[in-house]
MIVEXMAR-577890 format. One line per field, with one value per residue: x, y, z of N, C-alpha, C, O in turn. Coordinates in steps of 0.02 Angstrom, whole numbers. Layout:
N
n_X = (X,...) $
n_Y = (Y,...) $
n_Z = (Z,...) $
ca_X = (X,...) $
ca_Y = (Y,...) $
ca_Z = (Z,...) $
c_X = (X,...) $
c_Y = (Y,...) $
c_Z = (Z,...) $
o_X = (X,...) $
o_Y = (Y,...) $
o_Z = (Z,...) $
***
This chain:
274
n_X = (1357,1485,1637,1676,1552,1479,1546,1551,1410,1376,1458,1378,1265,1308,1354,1242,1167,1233,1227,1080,1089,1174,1070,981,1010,1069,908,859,936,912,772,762,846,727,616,686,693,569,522,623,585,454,475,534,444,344,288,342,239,109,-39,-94,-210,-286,-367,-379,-413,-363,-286,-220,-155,-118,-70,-53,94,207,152,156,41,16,-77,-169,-326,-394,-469,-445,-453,-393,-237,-95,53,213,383,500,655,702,746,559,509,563,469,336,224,99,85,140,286,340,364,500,687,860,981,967,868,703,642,523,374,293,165,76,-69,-18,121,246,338,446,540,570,456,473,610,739,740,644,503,428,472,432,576,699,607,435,315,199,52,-34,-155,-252,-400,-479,-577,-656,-689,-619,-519,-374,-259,-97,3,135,274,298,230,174,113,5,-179,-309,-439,-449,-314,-293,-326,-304,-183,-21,30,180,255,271,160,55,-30,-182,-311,-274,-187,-124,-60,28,172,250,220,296,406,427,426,534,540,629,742,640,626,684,698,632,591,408,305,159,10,-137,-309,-504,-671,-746,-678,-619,-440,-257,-154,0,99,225,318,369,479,494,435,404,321,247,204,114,8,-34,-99,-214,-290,-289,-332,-466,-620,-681,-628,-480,-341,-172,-20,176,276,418,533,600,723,654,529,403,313,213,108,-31,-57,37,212,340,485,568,749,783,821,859,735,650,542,360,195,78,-61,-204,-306,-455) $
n_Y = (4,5,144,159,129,223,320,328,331,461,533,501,542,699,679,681,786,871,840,887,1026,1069,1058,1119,1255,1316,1311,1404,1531,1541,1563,1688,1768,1773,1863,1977,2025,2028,2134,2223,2235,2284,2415,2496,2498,2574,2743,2912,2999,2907,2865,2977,3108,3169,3273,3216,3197,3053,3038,2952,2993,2952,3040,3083,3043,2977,3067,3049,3075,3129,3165,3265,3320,3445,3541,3718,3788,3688,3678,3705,3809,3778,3763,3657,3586,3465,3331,3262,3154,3137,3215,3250,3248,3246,3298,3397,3473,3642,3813,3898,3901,3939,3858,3858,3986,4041,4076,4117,4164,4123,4127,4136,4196,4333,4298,4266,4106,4057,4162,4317,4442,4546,4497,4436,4289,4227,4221,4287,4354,4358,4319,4402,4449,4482,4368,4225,4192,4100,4140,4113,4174,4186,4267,4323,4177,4140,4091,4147,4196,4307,4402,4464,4526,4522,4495,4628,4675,4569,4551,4562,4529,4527,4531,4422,4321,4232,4128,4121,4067,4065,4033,4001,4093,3984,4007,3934,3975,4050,3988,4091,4160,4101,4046,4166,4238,4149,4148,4276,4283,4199,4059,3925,3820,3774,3695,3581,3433,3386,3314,3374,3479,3571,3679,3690,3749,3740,3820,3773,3796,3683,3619,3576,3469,3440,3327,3274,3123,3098,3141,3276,3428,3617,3641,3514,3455,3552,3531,3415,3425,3508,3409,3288,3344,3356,3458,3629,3767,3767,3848,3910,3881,3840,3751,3729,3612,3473,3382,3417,3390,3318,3215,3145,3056,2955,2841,2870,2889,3012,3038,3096,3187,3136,3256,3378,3497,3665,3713,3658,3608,3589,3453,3470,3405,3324) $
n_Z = (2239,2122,2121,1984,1926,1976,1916,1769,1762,1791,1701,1609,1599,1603,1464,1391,1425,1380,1218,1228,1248,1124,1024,1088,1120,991,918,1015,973,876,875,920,853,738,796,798,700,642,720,690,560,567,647,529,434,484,494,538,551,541,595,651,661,543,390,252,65,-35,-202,-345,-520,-668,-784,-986,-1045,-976,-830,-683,-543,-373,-260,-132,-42,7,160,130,293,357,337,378,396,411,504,431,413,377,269,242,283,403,469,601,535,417,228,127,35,37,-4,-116,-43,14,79,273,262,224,33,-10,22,191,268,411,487,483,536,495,475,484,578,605,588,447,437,331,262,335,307,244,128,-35,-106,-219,-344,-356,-342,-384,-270,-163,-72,65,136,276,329,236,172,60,-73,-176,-293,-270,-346,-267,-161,-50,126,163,37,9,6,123,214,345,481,548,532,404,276,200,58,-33,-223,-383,-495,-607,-693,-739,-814,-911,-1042,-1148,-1065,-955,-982,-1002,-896,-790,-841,-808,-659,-634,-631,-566,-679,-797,-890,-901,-853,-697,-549,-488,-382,-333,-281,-285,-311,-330,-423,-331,-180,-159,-102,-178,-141,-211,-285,-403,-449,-568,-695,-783,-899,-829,-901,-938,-798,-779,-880,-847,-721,-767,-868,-749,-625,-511,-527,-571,-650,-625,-532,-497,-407,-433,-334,-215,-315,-390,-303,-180,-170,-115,-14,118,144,196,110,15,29,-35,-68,-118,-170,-66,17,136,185,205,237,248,192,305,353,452,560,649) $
ca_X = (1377,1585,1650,1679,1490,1428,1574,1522,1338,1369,1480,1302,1192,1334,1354,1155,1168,1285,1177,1044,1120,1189,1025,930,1041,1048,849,841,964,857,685,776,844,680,589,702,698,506,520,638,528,390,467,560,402,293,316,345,168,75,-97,-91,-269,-290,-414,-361,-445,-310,-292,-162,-186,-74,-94,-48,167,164,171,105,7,0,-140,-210,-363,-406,-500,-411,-457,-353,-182,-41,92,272,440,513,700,729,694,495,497,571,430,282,151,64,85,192,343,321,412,579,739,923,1025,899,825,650,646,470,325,250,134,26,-114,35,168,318,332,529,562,522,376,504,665,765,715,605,441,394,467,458,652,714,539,371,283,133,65,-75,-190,-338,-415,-506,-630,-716,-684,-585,-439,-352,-189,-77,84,181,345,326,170,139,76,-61,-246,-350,-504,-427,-251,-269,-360,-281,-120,-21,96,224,283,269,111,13,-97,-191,-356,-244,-128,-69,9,50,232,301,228,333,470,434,418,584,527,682,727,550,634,721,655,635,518,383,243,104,-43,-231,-386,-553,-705,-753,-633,-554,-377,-274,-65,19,181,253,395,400,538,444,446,356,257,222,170,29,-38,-62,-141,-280,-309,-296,-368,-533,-655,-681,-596,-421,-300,-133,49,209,303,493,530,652,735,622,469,409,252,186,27,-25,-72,101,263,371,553,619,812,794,866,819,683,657,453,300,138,64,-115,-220,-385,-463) $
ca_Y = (26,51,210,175,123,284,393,320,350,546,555,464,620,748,695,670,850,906,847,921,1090,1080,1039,1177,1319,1362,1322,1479,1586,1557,1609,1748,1815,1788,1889,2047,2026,2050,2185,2267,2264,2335,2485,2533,2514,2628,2805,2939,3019,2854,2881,3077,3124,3226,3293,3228,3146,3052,3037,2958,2989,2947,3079,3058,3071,2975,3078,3030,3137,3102,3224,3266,3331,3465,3605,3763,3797,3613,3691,3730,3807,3754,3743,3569,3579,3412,3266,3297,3086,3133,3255,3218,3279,3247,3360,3411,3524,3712,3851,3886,3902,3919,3827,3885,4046,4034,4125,4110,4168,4057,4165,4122,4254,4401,4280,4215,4053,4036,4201,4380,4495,4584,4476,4406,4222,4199,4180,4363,4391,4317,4341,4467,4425,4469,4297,4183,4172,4066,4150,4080,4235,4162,4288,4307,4107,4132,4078,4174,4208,4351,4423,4494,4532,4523,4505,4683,4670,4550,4615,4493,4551,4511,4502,4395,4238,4220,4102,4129,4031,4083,3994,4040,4097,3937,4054,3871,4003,4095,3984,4150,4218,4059,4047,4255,4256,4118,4186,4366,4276,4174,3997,3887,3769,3765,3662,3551,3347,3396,3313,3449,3498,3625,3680,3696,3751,3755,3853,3761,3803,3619,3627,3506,3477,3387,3309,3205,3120,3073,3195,3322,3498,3651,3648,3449,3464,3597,3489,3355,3454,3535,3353,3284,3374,3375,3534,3659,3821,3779,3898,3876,3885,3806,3729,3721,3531,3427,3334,3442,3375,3269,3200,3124,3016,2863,2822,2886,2928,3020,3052,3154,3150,3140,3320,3442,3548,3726,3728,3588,3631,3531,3459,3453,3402,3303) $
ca_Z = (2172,2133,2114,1922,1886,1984,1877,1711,1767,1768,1625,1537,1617,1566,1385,1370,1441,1303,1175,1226,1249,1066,1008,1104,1117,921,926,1064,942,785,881,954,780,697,842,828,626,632,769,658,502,586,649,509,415,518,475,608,552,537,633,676,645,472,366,179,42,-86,-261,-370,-587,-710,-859,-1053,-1043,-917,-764,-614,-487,-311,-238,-47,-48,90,142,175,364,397,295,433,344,458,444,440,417,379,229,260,316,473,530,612,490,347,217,56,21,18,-63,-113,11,28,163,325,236,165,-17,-26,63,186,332,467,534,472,553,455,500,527,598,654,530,396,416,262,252,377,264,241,68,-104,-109,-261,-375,-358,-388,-391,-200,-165,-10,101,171,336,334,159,139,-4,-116,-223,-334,-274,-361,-207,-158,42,172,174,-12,14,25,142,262,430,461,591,494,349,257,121,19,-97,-254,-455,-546,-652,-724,-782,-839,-948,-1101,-1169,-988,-905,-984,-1000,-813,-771,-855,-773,-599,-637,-613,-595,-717,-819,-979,-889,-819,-645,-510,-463,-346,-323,-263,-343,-296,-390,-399,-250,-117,-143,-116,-208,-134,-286,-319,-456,-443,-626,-721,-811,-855,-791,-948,-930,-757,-796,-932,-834,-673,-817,-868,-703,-555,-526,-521,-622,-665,-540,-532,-436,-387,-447,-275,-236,-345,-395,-236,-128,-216,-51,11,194,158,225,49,-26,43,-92,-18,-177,-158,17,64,187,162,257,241,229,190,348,346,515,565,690) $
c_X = (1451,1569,1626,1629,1463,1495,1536,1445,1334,1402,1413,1297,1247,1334,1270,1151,1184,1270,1113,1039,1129,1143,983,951,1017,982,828,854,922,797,722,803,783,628,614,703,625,497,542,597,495,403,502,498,327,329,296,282,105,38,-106,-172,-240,-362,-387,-412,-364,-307,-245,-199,-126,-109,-69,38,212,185,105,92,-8,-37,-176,-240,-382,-439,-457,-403,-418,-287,-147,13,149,334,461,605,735,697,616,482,498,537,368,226,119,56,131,241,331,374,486,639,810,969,957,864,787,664,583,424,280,242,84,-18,-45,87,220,321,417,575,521,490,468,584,695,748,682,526,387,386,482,534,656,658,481,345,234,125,-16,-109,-269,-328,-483,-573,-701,-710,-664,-522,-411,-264,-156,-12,100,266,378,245,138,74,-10,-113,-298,-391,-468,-354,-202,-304,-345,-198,-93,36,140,253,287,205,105,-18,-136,-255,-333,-174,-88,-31,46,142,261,274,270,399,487,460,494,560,584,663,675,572,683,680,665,584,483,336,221,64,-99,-260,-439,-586,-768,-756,-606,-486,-349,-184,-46,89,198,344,428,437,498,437,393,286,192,178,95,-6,-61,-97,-193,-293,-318,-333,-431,-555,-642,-637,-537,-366,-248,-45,102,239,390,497,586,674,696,546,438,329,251,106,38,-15,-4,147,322,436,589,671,838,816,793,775,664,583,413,241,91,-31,-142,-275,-366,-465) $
c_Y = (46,116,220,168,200,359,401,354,425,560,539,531,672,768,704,765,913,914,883,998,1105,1068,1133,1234,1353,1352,1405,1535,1596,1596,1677,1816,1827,1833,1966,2052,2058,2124,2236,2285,2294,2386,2537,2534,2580,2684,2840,2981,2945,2867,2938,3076,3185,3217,3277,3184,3116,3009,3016,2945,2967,2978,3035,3083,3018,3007,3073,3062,3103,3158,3202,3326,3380,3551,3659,3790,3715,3629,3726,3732,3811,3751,3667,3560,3513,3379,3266,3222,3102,3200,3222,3245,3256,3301,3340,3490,3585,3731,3847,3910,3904,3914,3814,3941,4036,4086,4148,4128,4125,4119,4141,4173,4295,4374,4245,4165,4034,4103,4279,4423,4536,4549,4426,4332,4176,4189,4235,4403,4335,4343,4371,4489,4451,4407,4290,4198,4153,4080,4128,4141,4187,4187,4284,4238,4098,4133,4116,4163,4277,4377,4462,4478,4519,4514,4577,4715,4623,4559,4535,4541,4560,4480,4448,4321,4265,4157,4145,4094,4053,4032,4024,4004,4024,3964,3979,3889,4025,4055,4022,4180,4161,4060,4105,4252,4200,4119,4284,4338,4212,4083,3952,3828,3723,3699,3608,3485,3356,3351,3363,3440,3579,3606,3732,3698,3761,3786,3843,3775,3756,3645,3554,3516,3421,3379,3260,3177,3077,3134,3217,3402,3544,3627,3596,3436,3504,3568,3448,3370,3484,3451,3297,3261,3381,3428,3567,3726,3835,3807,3862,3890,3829,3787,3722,3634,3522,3392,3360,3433,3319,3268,3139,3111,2967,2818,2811,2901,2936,3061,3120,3139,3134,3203,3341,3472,3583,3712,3665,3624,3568,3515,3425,3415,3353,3221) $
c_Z = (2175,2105,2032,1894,1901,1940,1790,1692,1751,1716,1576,1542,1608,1492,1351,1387,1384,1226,1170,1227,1176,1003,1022,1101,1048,906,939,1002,885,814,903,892,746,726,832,738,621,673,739,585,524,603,602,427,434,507,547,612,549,607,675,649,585,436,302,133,-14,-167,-313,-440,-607,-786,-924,-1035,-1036,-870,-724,-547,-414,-273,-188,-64,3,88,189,254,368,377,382,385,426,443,469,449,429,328,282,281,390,508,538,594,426,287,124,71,0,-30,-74,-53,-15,85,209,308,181,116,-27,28,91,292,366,502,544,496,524,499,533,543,605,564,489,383,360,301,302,353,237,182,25,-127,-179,-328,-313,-373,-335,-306,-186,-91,15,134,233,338,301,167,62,-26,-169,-250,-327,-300,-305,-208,-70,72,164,74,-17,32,47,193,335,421,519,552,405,327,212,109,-48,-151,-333,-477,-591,-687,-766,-818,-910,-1000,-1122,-1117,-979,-899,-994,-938,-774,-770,-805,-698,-583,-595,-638,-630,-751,-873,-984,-857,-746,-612,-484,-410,-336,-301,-282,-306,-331,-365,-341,-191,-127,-151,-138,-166,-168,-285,-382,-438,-502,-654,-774,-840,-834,-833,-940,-868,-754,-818,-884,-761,-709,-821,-799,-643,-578,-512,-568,-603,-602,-594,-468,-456,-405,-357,-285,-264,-361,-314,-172,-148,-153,-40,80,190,184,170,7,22,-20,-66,-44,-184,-88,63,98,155,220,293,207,234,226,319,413,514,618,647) $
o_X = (1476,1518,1584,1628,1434,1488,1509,1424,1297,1378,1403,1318,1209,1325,1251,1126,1162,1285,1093,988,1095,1165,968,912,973,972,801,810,903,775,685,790,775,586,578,723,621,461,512,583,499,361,506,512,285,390,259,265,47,66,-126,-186,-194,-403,-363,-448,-319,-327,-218,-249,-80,-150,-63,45,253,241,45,135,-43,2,-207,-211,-390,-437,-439,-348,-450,-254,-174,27,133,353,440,621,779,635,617,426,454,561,345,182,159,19,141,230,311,409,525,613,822,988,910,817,802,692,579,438,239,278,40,6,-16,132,230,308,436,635,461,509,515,618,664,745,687,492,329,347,520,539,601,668,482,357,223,175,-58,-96,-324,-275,-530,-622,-758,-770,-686,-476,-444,-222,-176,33,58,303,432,199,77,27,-63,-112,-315,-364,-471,-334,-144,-279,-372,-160,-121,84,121,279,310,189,160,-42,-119,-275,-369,-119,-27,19,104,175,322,321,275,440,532,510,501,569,596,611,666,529,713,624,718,531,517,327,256,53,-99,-255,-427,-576,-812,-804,-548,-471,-376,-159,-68,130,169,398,478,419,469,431,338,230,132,122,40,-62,-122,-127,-238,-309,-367,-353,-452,-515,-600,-616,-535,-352,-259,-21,83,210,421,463,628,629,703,507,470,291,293,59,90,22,10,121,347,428,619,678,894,825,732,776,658,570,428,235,72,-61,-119,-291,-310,-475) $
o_Y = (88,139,259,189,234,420,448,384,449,601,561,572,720,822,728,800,966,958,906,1028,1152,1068,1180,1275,1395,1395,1448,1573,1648,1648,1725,1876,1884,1848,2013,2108,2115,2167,2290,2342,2352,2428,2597,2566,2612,2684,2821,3001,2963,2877,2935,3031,3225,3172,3329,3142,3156,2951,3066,2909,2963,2955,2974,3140,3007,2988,3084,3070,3053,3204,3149,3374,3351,3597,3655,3812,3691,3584,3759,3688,3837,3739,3633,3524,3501,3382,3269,3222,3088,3232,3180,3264,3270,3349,3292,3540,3590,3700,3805,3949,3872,3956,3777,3949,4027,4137,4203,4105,4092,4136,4121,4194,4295,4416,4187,4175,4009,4104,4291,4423,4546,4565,4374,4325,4116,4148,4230,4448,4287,4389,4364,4541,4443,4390,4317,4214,4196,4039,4129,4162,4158,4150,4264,4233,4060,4168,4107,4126,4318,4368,4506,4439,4513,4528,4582,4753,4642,4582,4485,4594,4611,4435,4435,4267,4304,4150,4193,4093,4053,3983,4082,3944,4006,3926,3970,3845,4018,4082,4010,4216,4167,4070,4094,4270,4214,4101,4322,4364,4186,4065,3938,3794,3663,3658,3588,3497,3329,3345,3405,3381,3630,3546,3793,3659,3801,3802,3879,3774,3763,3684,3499,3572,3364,3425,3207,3202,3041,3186,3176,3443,3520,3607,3606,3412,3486,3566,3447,3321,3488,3428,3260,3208,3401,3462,3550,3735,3878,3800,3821,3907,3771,3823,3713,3594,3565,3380,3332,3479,3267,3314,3093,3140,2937,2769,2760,2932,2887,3118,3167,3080,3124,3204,3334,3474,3555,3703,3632,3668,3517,3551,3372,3391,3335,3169) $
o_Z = (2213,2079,2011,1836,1859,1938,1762,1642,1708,1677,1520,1502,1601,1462,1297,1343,1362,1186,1117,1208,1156,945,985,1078,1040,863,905,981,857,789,894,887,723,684,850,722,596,647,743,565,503,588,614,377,402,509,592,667,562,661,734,609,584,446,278,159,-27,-176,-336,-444,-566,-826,-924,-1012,-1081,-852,-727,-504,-408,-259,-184,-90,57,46,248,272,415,402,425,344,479,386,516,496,470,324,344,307,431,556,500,632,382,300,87,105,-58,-71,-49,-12,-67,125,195,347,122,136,-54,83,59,339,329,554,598,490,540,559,586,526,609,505,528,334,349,362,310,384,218,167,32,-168,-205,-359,-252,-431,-281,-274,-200,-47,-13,156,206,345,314,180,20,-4,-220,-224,-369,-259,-300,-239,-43,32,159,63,-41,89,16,209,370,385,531,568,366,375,186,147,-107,-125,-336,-481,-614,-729,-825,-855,-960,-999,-1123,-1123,-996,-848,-998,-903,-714,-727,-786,-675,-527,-537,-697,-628,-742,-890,-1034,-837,-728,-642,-453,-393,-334,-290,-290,-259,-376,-306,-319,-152,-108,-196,-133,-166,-159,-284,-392,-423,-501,-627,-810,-794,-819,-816,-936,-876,-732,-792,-880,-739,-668,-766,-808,-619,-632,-480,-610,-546,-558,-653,-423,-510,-395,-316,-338,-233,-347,-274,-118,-136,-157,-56,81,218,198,171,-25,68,-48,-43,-18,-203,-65,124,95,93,275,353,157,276,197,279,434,460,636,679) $
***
C-alpha cells in the first residue's frame, strides 16, 4: 500500500470520526439538559414539609363574596405552638400563621405548658404578653379537655387546671356567639385594620373540641371574614380568634400552600401527630 493510499485512508476514519462526533456530542448535551431540567422541577416542587407525619383533616369552601377558606382540621392535643422566623414555606412544619409581631418580638400570646415560646416567662416579646391590649386568647387546657376564649393581657391571667398541660394562643376576640359584641370588642381589643381588604386567618373551635386553622387569601375585611367562617365551618356553636393577616396570612398543607406576601413571620401555629 503507498504512503498516500494509507494517508488518505485515515483522513477517511478521521472525517467519519468528525461526523460522528458532531452528530453525537449535541445528542449527549440535549439528554443531559433534559435530565437536570426534570431534576430541577422536582425539587423545587417538593416542599420542605412534604411527608412529615401530621394529624390534619382539610377543607377548602368558597362562601357568598367570594372568599375562599382554606381550613386544617385538628385536634387540640396535636397543636405545637413555635416560632418560625421566616416566610412559613421555609419551615419544616405543617401549620398556619400565629399571632401578631414586630421585627423579632412576639405581640401576642403564644405559650407552651407556662413557656413562652420565643423567650424567657415575663419578657417583652417573647410570647408572654398580649402587647399594650387585653385581647381575644384562644386556650386548650390539657387537663379538663377544654377550649375556651380568654381576654388576657399576659400568661399570668389565664385560668387553666394544670399549668403544666395546657396552650394558649393570642389574637383578637370573634365573639361569633354574640352579633351585638363581636365588633365594640374588636374595637376595645384594637384589631388592626378591620375595614380595610386584607388577607386574614384564624382559629375556630366548636362544641366538639374540633379545632379549625383558617386562612383566606381572598381580600376581605374583618367583618367579611367572620361571615364567611359562621357560614362556612362546620360544627355547631364555634367560637374563635382573629390571627395576625394580611402578608402574614400563610399556610403549610399538602393540600394548600398559601405564601401571603411571602414575609417573615415570628410564630406558626405547628400541627403534629404521628
Amino acid at each position: 500500500m503507498s504512503v498516500q493510499t494509507e494517508n488518505s485512508r485515515k483522513l477517511g476514519k478521521l472525517w467519519g470520526l468528525k461526523q460522528w462526533l458532531l452528530v453525537i456530542v449535541p445528542l449527549l448535551a440535549l439528554v443531559i439538559w433534559v435530565a437536570a431540567s426534570f431534576l430541577s422541577e422536582g425539587s423545587e416542587s417538593k416542599e420542605v414539609f412534604d411527608g412529615l407525619p401530621h394529624s390534619y383533616s382539610y377543607l377548602e369552601k368558597e362562601s357568598p363574596g367570594p372568599i375562599r377558606l382554606h381550613m386544617m382540621s385538628v385536634s387540640p392535643e396535636d397543636v405545637i405552638l413555635r416560632t418560625a422566623r421566616s416566610p412559613l414555606r421555609q419551615v419544616v412544619a405543617y401549620g398556619i400563621n400565629g399571632g401578631f409581631f414586630y421585627g423579632k418580638d412576639l405581640l401576642s400570646i403564644a405559650i407552651m405548658n407556662d413557656i413562652p415560646i420565643s423567650g424567657d416567662k415575663k419578657a417583652y416579646g417573647s410570647g408572654w404578653f398580649n402587647a399594650k391590649y387585653p385581647r381575644g386568647t384562644l386556650v386548650w387546657d390539657g387537663r379538663s379537655r377544654k377550649l375556651s376564649i380568654q381576654v388576657a393581657s399576659s400568661g399570668e391571667d389565664l385560668e387553666v387546671s394544670d399549668r403544666t398541660q395546657y396552650w394558649a394562643q393570642g389574637g383578637i376576640s370573634m365573639n361569633l356567639q354574640d352579633e351585638g359584641l363581636w365588633l365594640s370588642s374588636a374595637t376595645q381589643e384594637h384589631l388592626p385594620y378591620a375595614d380595610e381588604l386584607r388577607m386574614r386567618s384564624g382559629l375556630v373551635y366548636d362544641n366538639t373540641g374540633k379545632l379549625w386553622l383558617i386562612v383566606t387569601p381572598s381580600r376581605c375585611t374583618a367583618g367579611e371574614f367572620r361571615t364567611a367562617i359562621l357560614e362556612s365551618v362546620p360544627g355547631e356553636d364555634p367560637e374563635g380568634i382573629f390571627l395576625d393577616g394580611d402578608g402574614s396570612s400563610q399556610m403549610n398543607a399538602s393540600e394548600a400552600v398559601l405564601v401571603g406576601d411571602k414575609r417573615m413571620v415570628v410564630q406558626m401555629i405547628a400541627v403534629g401527630g404521628d
